[in-house]
Structure formats: C-alpha cells, structure tokens
C-alpha positions, -999 to 999 in steps of 0.1 A, spaced: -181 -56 -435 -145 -41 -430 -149 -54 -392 -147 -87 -404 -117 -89 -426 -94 -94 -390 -115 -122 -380 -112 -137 -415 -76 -133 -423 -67 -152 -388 -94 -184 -400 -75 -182 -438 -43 -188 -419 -44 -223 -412 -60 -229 -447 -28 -213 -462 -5 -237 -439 -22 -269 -447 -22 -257 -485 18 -248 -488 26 -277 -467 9 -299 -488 24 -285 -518 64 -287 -508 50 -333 -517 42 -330 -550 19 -352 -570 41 -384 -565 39 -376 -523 0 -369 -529 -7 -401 -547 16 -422 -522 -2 -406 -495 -35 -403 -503 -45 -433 -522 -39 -460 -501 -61 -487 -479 -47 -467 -448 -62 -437 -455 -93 -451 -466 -98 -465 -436 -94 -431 -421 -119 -416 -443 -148 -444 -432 -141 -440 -397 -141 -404 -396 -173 -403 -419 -189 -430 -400 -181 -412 -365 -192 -374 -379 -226 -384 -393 -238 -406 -369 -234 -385 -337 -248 -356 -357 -278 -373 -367 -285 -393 -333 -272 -362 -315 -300 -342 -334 -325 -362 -327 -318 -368 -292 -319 -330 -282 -346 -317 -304 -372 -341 -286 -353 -335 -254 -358 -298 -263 -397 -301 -268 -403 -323 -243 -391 -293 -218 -400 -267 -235 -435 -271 -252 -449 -305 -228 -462 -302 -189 -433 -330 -181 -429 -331 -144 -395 -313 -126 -391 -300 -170 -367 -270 -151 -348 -294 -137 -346 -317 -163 -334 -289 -186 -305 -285 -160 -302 -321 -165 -300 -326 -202 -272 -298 -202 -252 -314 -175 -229 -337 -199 -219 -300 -210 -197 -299 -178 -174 -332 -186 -151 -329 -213 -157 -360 -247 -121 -372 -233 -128 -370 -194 -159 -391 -203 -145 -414 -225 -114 -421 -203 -144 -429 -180 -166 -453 -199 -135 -471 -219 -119 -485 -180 -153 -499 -182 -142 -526 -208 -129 -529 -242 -167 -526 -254 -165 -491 -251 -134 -485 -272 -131 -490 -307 -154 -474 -330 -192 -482 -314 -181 -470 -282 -169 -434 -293 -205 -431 -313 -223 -438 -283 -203 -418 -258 -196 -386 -283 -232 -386 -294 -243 -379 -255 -217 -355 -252 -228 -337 -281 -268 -338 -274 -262 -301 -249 -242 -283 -276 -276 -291 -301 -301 -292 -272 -289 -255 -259 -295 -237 -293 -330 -252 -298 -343 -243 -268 -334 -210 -272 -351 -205 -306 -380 -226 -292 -386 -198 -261 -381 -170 -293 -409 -185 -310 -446 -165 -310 -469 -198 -308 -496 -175 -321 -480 -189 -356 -490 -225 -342 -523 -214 -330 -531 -203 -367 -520 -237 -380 -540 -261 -355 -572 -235 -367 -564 -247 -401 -567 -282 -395 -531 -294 -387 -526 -317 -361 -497 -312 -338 -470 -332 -358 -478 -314 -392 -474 -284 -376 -442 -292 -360 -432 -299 -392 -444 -273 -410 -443 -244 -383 -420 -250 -355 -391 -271 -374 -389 -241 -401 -382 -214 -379 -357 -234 -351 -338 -245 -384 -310 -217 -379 -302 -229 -347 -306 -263 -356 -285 -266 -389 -261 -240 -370 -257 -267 -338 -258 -297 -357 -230 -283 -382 -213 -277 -354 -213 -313 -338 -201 -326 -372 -172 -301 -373 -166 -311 -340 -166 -346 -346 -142 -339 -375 -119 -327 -355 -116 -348 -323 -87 -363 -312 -82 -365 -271 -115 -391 -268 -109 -408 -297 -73 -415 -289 -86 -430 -258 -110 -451 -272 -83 -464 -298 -103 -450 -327 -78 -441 -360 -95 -415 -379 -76 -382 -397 -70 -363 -363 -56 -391 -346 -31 -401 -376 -25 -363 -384 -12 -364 -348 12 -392 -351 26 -378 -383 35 -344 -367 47 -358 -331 59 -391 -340 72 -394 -374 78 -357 -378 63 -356 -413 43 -325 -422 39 -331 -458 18 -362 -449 4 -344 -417 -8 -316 -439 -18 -339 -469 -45 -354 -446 -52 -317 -434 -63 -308 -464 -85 -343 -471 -104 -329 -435 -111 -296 -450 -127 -312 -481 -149 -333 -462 -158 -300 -441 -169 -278 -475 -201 -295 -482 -208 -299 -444 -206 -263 -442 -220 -248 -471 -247 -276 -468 -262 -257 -434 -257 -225 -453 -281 -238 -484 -302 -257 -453 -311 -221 -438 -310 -206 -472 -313 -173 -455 -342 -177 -441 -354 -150 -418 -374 -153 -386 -384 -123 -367 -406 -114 -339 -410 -78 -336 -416 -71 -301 -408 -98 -268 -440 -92 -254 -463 -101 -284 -464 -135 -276 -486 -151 -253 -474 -174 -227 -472 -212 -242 -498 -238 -229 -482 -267 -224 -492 -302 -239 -504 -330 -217 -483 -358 -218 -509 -378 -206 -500 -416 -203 -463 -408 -219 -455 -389 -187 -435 -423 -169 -421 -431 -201 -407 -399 -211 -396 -393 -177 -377 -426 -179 -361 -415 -213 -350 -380 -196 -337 -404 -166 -316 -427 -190 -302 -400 -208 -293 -382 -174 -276 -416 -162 -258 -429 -193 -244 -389 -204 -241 -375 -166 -241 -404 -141 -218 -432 -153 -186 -407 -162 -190 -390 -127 -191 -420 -109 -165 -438 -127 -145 -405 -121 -150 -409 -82 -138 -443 -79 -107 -436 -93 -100 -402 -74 -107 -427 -43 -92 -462 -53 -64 -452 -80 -33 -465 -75 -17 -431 -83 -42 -410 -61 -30 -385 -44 1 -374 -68 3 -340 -78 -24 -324 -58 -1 -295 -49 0 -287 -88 -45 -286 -95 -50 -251 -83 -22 -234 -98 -34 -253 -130 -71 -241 -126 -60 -204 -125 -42 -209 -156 -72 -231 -170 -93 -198 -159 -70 -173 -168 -66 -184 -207 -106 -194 -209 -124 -162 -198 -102 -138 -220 -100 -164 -251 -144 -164 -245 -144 -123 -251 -121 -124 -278 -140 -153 -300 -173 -137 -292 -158 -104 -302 -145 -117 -338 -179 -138 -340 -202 -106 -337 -189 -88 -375 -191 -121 -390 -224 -131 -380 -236 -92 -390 -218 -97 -424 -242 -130 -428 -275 -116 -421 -274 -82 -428 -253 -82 -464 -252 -104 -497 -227 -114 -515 -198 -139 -520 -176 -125 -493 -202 -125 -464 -208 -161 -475 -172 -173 -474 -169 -150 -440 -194 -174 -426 -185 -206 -435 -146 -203 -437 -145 -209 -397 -160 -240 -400 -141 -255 -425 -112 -250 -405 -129 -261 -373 -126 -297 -388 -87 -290 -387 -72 -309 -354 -59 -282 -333 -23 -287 -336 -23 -281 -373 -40 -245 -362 -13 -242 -337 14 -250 -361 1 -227 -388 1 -197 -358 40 -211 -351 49 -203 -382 31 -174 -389 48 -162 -355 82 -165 -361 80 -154 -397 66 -125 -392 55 -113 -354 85 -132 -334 80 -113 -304 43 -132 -297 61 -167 -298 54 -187 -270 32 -157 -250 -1 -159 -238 -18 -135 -268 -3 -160 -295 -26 -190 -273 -58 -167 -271 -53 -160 -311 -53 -198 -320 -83 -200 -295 -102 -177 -315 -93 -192 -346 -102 -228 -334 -138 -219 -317 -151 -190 -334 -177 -213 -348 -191 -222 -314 -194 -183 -309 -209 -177 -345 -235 -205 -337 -249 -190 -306 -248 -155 -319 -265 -162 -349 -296 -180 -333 -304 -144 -321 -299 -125 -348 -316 -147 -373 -345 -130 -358 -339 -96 -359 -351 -74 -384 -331 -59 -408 -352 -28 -409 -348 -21 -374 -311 -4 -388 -327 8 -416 -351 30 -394 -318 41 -368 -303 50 -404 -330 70 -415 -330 89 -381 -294 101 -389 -278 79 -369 -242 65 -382 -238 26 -390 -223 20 -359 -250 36 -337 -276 23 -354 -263 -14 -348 -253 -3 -308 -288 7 -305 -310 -16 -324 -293 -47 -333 -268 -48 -305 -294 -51 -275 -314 -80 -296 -280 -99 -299 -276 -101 -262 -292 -138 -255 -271 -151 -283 -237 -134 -269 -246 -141 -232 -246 -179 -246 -214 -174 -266 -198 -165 -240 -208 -192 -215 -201 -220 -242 -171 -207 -255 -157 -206 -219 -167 -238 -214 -144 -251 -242 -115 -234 -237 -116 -245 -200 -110 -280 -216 -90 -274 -249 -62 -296 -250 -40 -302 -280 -29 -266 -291 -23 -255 -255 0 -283 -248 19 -269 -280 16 -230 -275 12 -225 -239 48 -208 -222 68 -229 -205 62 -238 -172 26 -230 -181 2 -260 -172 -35 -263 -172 -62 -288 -163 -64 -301 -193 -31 -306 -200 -21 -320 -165 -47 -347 -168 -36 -354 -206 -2 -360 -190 -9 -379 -161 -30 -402 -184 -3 -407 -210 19 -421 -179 -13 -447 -168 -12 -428 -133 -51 -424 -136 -57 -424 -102 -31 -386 -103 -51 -375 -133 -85 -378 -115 -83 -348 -96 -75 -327 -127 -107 -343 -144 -126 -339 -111 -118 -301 -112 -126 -295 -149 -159 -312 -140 -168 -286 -107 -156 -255 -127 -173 -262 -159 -206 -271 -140 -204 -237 -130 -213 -219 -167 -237 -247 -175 -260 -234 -143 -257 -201 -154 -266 -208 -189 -291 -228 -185 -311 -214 -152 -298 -177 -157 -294 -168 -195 -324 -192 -205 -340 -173 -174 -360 -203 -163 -392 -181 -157 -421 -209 -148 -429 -217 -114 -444 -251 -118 
C-alpha cells in the first residue's frame, strides 16, 4: 500500500489546481460561468460525444473480439492484426483525414463516427486478452446444462471478460472526455476545446479551471460506476495449462457476411485515413517543407515515449495491487482517482505540474523529467487498465502461500504475483508507448525549448493550413506506431494457431 502513495499524490495534483483555481472566482464567478446556455451546450456535446463512442465502441470490439477469438472466421490472425490497426493513427491524424473529406465529417456526427473507430482497438485489445485467459471448460458445463450459446455468453463468458471490459470501456469515455486535438479539427465545442481557448486565448484560468472542475464531476460516476460494474469480482484460473484448447464455432452461412463487416471496419478505421494521408504527402501544396526537421522530431517523439511507458507502467503496478489485493477506502480512491483526472484536458495537467514546479522543485522546470511526470499522471489509466486485466485473475492466495513459506511481502509478490502480471504489463507497455508517441497538448506546453516532436510538428504545420508539410509528420507517427501494434497483437497475444 505505501508504494502507492507516490503514484497518488502526483494524480491529486491536478485535482488540487483545478480546485484552488476555481476557488480565487467565487460564487458570483461560478454562477456567471457555469450557468449559462454556453456551457450547456458544452455539457451536451461532451455527453453526447463520451457515451456514444463508448457504447458503439463496445459493441463494435466485443463482437469483433469473438468473432476472432471463439469463431473459425477465415484469415481470424490476420484480421486481429487488422482490427488493431486504427491503434497506429492518432483520433487527430484521422480526423484531419476524414474532415478534408467534406464538411459532413465535421461537426458533431462526424467526430462520433470517426472517434468511435478509433476507439474500438483500445476495447477490442483488452477483451481478447481475457477471452484467451478464459478455461471454456466453464462453457462446456453450461451448454451440458441446457444453455444455448447466447445465454451462456451472457451468463458465462460476459461475467468473467467484464474487468477488462468495464476497465476499456471506462477508459474510452475518459478518453473521450478529454479530447481536444480531433475534435478541434472537426469544429466540435465541448469542455476541452473551450478550456483551451480560455487558457491560450483569453488567458482566464478561473473560467479555464471552473470548467475543469465541471469535467471531473462528470468523470466521478463514470469512474466509480466501472468500479461498482466489476464489484470486485474475481476471476482466476489456477494453472495455464488446465484449459483445453477452444473449438471453434462454425460460422456457417455468416462466414461472407462477417467477413464483410471485418472488411468494412478495416476500410472505414484503417483504409480511408491512410489513403487520404498519401494524397496529401504527394499532392499538398506545402509538400516537401520541413523534411530536414521529421527525424530529429521522431528521436525526440521516441526518446520521451519509451521512458514515459516504464514510468506509467511502474506507478500503475502498486495501484492496481492496492485494488485487488486490499479493502478499504484508500485502495478504492487509489483506483479510480487516475481516471477522474484523465477526463482533465492535458494542459490543465501541465499547468498544475508548472505550478507545482516553480513553487516548490524549480530546478525540473522546463526539463525532460518534469514532461515524463505529467505523462504519468495523464496515462496511468491506460497502464492500470491493461495491468489489471491480468491480475483480476490471479489468486490472492497464491501470496498468502509465499507468506506462509517465510517469504517477505515483497518476495512473495516478485515470485508469485509478479510473473502472472507479465501479459497485462507487456500490454501496458506497448499501449502506453503508443500514446505518448502521439500526445500532443502538454508536450507543446512542457517540452524544452527547441524541443519538437511528431506530434507537435504536425500540430504546427496544420495550424498554418500547410497540410501538405504536416503529412510527413503524420505519415511517420503512422509507420512508428504500427510498429507496437504488431508486437502487441502477433507477439504479446502470441498468435499460436496455425490455421
């Protein structure tokens, strides 16, 4: 437990900004901010946004997830490859891509459709790992008994992927709380987006953190509504060879059409941003500008991502132990603290670790450690997700026993708990890379000067319209982020079926 009180303090931080920001308005600034048709408006769209790509997201990915996991669908190991892809093009590379389609794909129904395909890996990844931890010796006993295959879905299968279900889709809705580079493309206003303005435009951080603080209210019951959805549920298999291998379920007749539904989903997610992407790498007016300046910004997008990935898995690994293997109020708040402040837009994070900084640790101002900090802060979530999928099924006892033996607390979790959370950090890692490769809005606050990276030389480029010079920089994120979705996917899920 004491091995999570670093992790914690750095996640109360921005809480503890937003909240003495917002106090410096009083109740006259509240009111005047707060109840008004403006932010209103902000509230519905942001709502509107969040659920909907959860939901569709959801859906999407856990039939996605069974159709290659538990169904003899033709090429499934590729198609898993496939379904993950989208993983590899950042929400606002893609929806720069789809909105210079036409103005149908801005406003409000074009971010729900493009966000939720961008979101369907981060649930799709999670539930096929839970589905390959499964025994379906518990499915066997439940066909005996007379269930027919969707009652024991629903009553066998959905139960025990919930964890890494609830944890995924809680995720995507954090997420979606929280977005700001693809929605400012597609000319949505929700809070992120006007939280932005206030801070860079009208320099207003009472209002900036008044709208804060509306984001993290909306976050509580998203959060602690996964927390009662799991409700500490525990699903353990005791050994990784007591399962028999899965049979697979004939498709049948559905095989072209579910084949054509893994082919649209492939196209619309994965196809139409990578190809709108190459035309204007090719045709752009601007293409061709700033070349000399991509590789110098992929070490640095490299350089910040695969440190910031080991530090956030790190500070996820107590937290998640604090979770499942000890009650009480303090494990619970360690839990779902980091995603209430995931729904915080990252430059409020970034601002909180700017003041903290220069009140109190001045020397880490504007240096590399005070950028991995706020990384950690922003997507320990992502690493407590992934993590947490594996050790929702590892016994408690299995401690207990090392404990028994004589072993201290700290060998007993290095040899029986730490080996059964390697899946779930081997994934952590990989996604959390991923991210940072792409993260935008606190780096272009924190990073040194001088310092650039992918993201923020195409977020630059793009602000000036010279799409055709920020094309490369998306092009790159693309290639290198591809590269930890192949390894995730055909290494860590360890893709070991011949057919």
């Amino acid at each position: 437990m004491l091995a999570s009180v670093v992790p914690f303090a750095l996640v109360a931080l921005p809480i503890l900004y937003v909240v003495a920001q917002g106090y410096q308005a009083g109740v006259s600034g509240i009111l005047e901010n707060l109840v008004r048709p403006y932010t209103l408006n902000l509230l519905l769209n942001t709502l509107t946004i969040a659920v909907s790509v959860t939901i569709l997201a959801s859906l999407i990915a856990v039939a996605a997830a069974w159709g290659t996991e538990r169904c003899d669908l033709p090429g499934r190991r590729w198609w898993r490859l496939a379904v993950a892809l989208p993983l590899a093009i950042p929400a606002y590379v893609s929806s720069f891509a789809w909105s210079s389609l036409g103005p149908w794909f801005q406003e409000i129904q074009g971010a729900i459709l493009i966000l939720t395909f961008y979101s369907v890996p981060l649930v799709y990844l999670p539930v096929v790992a839970a589905l390959r931890s499964l025994d379906p010796n518990f499915e066997d006993v439940a066909r005996s008994l007379g269930h027919g295959r969707w009652r024991t879905f629903r009553r066998v299968v959905l139960p025990q992927v919930a964890p890494a279900l609830g944890g995924s889709a809680l995720l995507v809705a954090a997420h979606m709380l929280a977005e700001f580079g693809a929605l400012s493309f597609l000319r949505v206003e929700t809070f992120t987006t006007a939280i932005f303005d206030q801070y860079t435009a009208e320099f207003n951080n009472q209002a900036a953190a008044l709208l804060s603080g509306v984001l993290m209210l909306i976050c509580l019951p998203v959060a602690f509504a996964e927390a009662r959805l799991r409700n500490r549920r525990r699903v353990a298999r005791i050994a990784r060879g007591s399962a028999r291998a899965i049979v697979p379920i004939a498709l049948g007749a559905l095989t072209p059409f579910v084949m054509l539904g893994f082919g649209a989903l492939t196209l619309l997610s994965f196809g139409v941003p990578v190809v709108t992407l190459g035309f204007w790498v090719v045709q752009g007016h601007s293409a061709g500008q700033g070349l000399e300046r991509v590789l110098p910004a992929l070490g640095n997008s490299v350089g910040y991502a695969l440190p910031g990935a080991a530090l956030t898995t790190i500070a996820a690994i107590p937290l998640v132990i604090a979770t499942t293997h000890f009650r009480g109020r303090f494990a619970m708040l360690c839990d779902r603290l980091p995603y209430i402040v995931h729904g915080l837009p990252g430059i409020v994070v970034a601002l909180a670790a700017v003041a903290a900084a220069i009140g109190f640790l001045p020397a880490i101002y504007q240096t590399t450690g005070l950028v991995l900090l706020v990384y950690v802060v922003l997507f320990l979530p992502l690493a407590q997700s992934s993590v947490r999928a594996s050790a929702e099924l590892v016994p408690r006892e299995l401690s207990d026993v090392a404990r028994s033996l004589g072993k201290s607390p700290f060998q007993a979790f290095w040899l029986t708990t730490l080996p059964n959370l390697l899946p779930g950090i081997g994934a952590a890692l990989a996604l959390t890379a991923l991210q940072l490769m792409r993260e935008l809005t606190a780096t272009l606050l924190l990073a040194p000067a001088g310092v650039v990276t992918l993201a923020t030389e195409f977020w630059n480029y793009t602000s000036d319209r010279a799409y055709g010079a920020a094309a490369p920089f998306a092009a790159m994120l693309v290639l290198v982020s591809g590269i930890p979705v192949y390894i995730f996917t055909l290494r860590t899920l360890r893709l070991n079926d011949a057919r």
